[in-house]
N, C-alpha and C positions, 0 to 999 in steps of 0.2 A: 490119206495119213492124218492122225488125231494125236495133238500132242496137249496136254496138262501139264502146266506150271505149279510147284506150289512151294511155299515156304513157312516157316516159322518164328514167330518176332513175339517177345515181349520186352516194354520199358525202352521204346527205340528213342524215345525224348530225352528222357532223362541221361540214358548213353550213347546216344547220339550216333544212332545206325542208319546209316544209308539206304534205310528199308526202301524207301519210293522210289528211289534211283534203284535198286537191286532190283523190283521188281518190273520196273517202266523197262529197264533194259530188254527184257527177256519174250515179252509180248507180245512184241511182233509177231514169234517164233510159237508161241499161243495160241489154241481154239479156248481154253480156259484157264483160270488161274484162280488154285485153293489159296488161302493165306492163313492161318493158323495162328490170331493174337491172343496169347498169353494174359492171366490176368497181371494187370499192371499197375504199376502207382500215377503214373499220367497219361495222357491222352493220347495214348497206341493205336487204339482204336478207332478214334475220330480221326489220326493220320491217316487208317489208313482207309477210311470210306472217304476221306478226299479225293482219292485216287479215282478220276472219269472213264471208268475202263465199265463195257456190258460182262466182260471176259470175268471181272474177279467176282469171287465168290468168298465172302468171310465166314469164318466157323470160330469159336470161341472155348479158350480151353482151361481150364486151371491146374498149376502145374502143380506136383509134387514134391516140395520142399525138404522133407526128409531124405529124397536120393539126394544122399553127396560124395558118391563113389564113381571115378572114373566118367565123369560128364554124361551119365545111363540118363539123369532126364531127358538129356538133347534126344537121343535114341528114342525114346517115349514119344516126345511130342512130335516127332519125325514120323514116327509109323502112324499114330493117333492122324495125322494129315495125310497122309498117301491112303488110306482107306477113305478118305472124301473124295479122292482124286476119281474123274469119270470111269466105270468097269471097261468103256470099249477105246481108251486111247492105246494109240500104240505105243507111243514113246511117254515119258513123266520126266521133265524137266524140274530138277531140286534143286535150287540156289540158296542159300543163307544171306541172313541180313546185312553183311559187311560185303558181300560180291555183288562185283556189276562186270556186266559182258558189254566192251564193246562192240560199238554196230558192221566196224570191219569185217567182225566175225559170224554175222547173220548168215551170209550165202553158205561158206562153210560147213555150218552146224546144222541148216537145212538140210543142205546136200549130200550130208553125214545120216542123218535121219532118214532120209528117201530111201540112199543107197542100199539099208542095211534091215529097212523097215522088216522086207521079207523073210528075212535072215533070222531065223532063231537062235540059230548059233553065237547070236551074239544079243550078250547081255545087257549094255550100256557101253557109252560112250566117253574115253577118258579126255579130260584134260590137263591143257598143262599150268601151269598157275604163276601167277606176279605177286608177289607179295609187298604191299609199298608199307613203307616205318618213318614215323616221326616226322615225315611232309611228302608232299604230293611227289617232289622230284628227288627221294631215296626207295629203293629196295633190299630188303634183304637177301643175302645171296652166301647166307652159311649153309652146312648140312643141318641147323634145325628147321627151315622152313623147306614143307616137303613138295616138291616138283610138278606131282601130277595126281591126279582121283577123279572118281567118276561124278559126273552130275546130270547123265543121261541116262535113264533106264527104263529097262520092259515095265508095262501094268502088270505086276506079277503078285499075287499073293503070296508067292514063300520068298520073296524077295524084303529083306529086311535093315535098316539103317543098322548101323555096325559100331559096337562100343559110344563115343561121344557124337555121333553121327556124323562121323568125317567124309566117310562111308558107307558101301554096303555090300550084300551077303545076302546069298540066294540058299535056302537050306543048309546052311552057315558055312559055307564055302566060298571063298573068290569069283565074284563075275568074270565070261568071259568075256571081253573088252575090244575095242577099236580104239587106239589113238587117232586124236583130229587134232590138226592146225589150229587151234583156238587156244586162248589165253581167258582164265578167270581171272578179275584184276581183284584182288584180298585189300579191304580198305579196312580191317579191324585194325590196324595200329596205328591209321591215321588218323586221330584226334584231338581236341586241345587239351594240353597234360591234365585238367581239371579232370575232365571226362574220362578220359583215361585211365586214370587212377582208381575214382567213383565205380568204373567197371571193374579193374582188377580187383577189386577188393569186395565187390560181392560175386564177381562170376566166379572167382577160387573155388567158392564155398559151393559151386557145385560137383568139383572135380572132392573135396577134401574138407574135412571136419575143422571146427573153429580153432584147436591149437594147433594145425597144421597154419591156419592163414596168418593169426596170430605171429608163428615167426617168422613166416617167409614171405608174406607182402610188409611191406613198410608203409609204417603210418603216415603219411603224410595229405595235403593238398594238390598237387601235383606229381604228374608221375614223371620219372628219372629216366628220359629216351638218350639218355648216353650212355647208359649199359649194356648198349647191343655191341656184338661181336665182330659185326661188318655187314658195312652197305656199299653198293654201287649207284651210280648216278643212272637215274630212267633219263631217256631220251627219247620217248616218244608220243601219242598224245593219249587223251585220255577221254574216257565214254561221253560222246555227248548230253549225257545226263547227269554227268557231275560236274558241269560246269559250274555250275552255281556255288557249288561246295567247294569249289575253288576259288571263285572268287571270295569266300568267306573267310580262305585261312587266315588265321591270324594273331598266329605264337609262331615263336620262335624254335628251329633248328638245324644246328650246323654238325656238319661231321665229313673226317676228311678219310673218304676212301682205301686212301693209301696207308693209312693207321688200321690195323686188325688188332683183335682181342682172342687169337684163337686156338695160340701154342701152337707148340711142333708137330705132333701129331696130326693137329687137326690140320694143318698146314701141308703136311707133307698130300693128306687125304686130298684136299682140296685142288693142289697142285696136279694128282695122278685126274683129281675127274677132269677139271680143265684139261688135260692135255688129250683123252679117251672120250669123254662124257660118261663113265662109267663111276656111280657112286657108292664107294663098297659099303658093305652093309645096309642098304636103303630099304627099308620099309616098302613094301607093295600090297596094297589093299587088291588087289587086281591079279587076273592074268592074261597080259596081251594076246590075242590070237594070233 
């Protein structure tokens, strides 16, 4: 079995992505690893040939600045990388710059791989996702942050990243899928409010034109992590390759649980999935098998 790693990073200095850590995670689980740095304003690129790996392999891309609809560049430089990815692996591991898989989940995700290698019938491999906000030990836990997506798939040629490349699409149809025990840990909204902010205010502008960002992100220096809806307290540990990054925090925030921001509605919603695990209306990139 032949698995390829590959991801896409530009400007991970200056916004302060966890690309090394995303990538070092994943490695193990590697015979190679594309990386796809973006042209950038700082040292992207010497990040990431720091990285002591025979496995990784860089290609260099310039992105398209004029797509600012609906996040289509992510989709671009997603596919623009998966055709460097080896023609004969079976599996293609895609991770994003803000995710790191912890190592609990290696055997797992292996085993998920092996099991299914043979298997045509199945298209990739879903996971389920953590999403951590505003410090190490909060997650978000409303119906915007979504549950689960694929980050395991065939080398397939008509298989294609999907709108902002959250996902993907095989002849523009839903993969079909295996759920596995594994957690992506999502560290894009863990940073310090500076960086934060610096990102929100130009990653907008790839979803949406400059009087859309104009009124809807805020000018400021830092960014505002008290206007989330609700968080729960994580309890448990975190990828041995972000320790470091942990040791680093070092701003400030507090938020108490038990205080939501998410009306009746959303409440009542929230109450029915807690009680089923069923969450109406939920978006599925996917179709479980």
């Amino acid at each position: 079995m032949k698995v390829s790693g590959f991801t896409i990073v530009r400007n991970a200095i200056r916004y302060d992505y966890p690309v090394v850590e995303s990538i070092t995670s994943i490695l193990p689980l590697c015979d190679e690893f594309v990386v796809s740095v973006g042209d950038s304003d700082d040292e992207t690129m010497e990040l990431i040939r720091s990285i002591q790996s025979p496995k990784i392999r860089i290609i260099y891309s310039t992105w398209d600045d004029t797509l600012r609809q609906g996040g289509q560049v992510l989709a671009r430089e997603t596919n623009k990388a998966f055709e460097y990815v080896a023609a004969d692996s079976d599996w293609v591991f895609y991770i994003q710059a803000d995710e790191v898989i912890h190592e609990k989940y290696h055997d797992v995700i292996r085993e998920a791989m092996q099991k299914y290698a043979r298997d045509p019938s199945v298209e990739g491999l879903l996971f389920n996702y953590t999403h951590f906000y505003g410090s190490y030990s909060c997650v978000g836990n409303s119906r915007k942050w979504y549950r689960k997506e694929i980050r395991i798939i065939r080398k397939d040629k008509s298989i294609q990243s999907y709108r902002d490349a959250q996902g993907f699409r095989k002849d523009g149809r839903k993969l079909k899928v295996k759920p596995i025990d594994a957690h992506v840990y999502h560290y894009g909204w863990v940073k310090s409010p500076e960086a934060q902010q610096a990102k929100q205010q130009t990653f907008q502008k790839l979803w949406h034109d400059d009087a859309w960002v104009k009124e809807h992100v805020r000018t400021a220096t830092e960014y505002d992590y008290s206007i989330i809806d609700s968080v729960a307290e994580f309890s448990g540990t975190h990828p041995a390759v972000m320790q470091e990054r942990l040791a680093q925090y070092n701003w400030s925030f507090t938020y108490d649980p038990s205080k939501k921001k998410i009306g009746l509605k959303n409440s009542i919603l929230a109450f029915v999935e807690k009680l089923t695990g069923w969450r109406i209306g939920e978006y599925r990139n996917y179709n479980v098998r």
